[in-house]
N, C-alpha and C positions, 0 to 999 in steps of 0.2 A: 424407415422410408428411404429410397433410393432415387438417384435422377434417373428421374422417366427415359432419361437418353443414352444412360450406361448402367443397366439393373447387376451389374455385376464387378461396377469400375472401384480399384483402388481408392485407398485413402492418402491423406499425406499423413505423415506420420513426424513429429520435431520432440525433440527432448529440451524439457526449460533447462536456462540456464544452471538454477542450483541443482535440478539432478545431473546433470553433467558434470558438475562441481564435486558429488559425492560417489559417481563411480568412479572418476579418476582419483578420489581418495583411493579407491577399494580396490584398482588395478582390473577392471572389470570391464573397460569397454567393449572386448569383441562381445561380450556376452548381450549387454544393452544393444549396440549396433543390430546383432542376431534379430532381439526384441521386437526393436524398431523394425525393421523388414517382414520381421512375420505381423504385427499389427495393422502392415499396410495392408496385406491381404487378407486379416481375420482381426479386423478394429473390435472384437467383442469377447477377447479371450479371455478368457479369469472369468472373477467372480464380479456380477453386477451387485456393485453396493447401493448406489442410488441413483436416481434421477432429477436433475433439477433443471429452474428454466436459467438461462445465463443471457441476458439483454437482446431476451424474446426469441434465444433459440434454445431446444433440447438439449441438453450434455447429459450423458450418460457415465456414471465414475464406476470406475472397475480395479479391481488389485490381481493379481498373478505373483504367485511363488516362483522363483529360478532356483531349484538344489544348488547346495552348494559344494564345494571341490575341494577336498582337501588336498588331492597335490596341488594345486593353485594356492592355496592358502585363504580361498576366500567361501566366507560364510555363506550360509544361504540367503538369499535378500526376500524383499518385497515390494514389486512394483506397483504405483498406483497411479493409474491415467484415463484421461477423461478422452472419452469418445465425444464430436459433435456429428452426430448422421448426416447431416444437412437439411435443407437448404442455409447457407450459399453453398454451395459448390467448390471445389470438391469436400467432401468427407473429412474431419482433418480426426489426429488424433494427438492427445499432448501429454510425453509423459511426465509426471508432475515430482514424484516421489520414487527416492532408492535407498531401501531402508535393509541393513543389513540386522539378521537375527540375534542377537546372542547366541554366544556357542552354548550347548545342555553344560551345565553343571553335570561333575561326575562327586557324590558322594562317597568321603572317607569311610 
C-alpha cells in the first residue's frame, strides 16, 4: 500500500544501532551505506521471510545476500530488515541484522 499522495515516494531507510555495531566490526560500511540507499528506492529487495503485525501496523521482514570480496577481506554477509509500508508516513525501513557467512571449509 502506498500514500495515496506519492504512489511512488521513497522510504526512510536507518540501520539499528547493533548492526551498525557489526559492520564496523567487519570494515563494511560503504557496502551497508550502498544498501541503505538502494532500499530507500526498492524497500522490498531480498527475500520476503514474513509478515507480521507490530502495534497495529504491517512490517514486512526480508533478508538479502551482499557477495563477498576477497580483496577486501570480507566475507559475504546477510542482511535482514524489516520493511513498514505504511501508514504513518513516510515508508520507513530498518535494518536490523549483519551477519557475516562463514568462509566454505576447504577439505584436506
Amino acid at each position: 500500500m502506498s500514500h495515496p499522495d506519492n504512489q511512488d515516494g521513497p522510504a526512510v531507510a536507518v540501520v539499528t544501532d547493533r548492526a551498525a555495531q557489526r559492520v564496523k566490526e567487519f570494515g563494511a560500511g560503504e557496502v551497508l551505506e550502498a544498501l541503505r540507499a538502494e532500499l530507500e528506492h526498492r524497500p522490498r529487495l531480498g527475500r520476503l521471510i514474513r509478515t507480521i503485525v507490530e502495534g497495529g501496523q504491517q512490517v514486512e521482514l526480508y533478508s538479502t545476500r551482499i557477495e563477498g570480496d576477497a580483496a577486501a577481506g570480507r566475507p559475504a554477509v546477510n542482511v535482514v530488515f524489516a520493511y513498514a509500508p505504511a501508514p504513518p508516513w513516510p515508508p520507513t525501513v530498518r535494518i536490523a541484522a549483519f551477519v557475516p557467512e562463514d568462509p566454505p571449509r576447504h577439505e584436506p
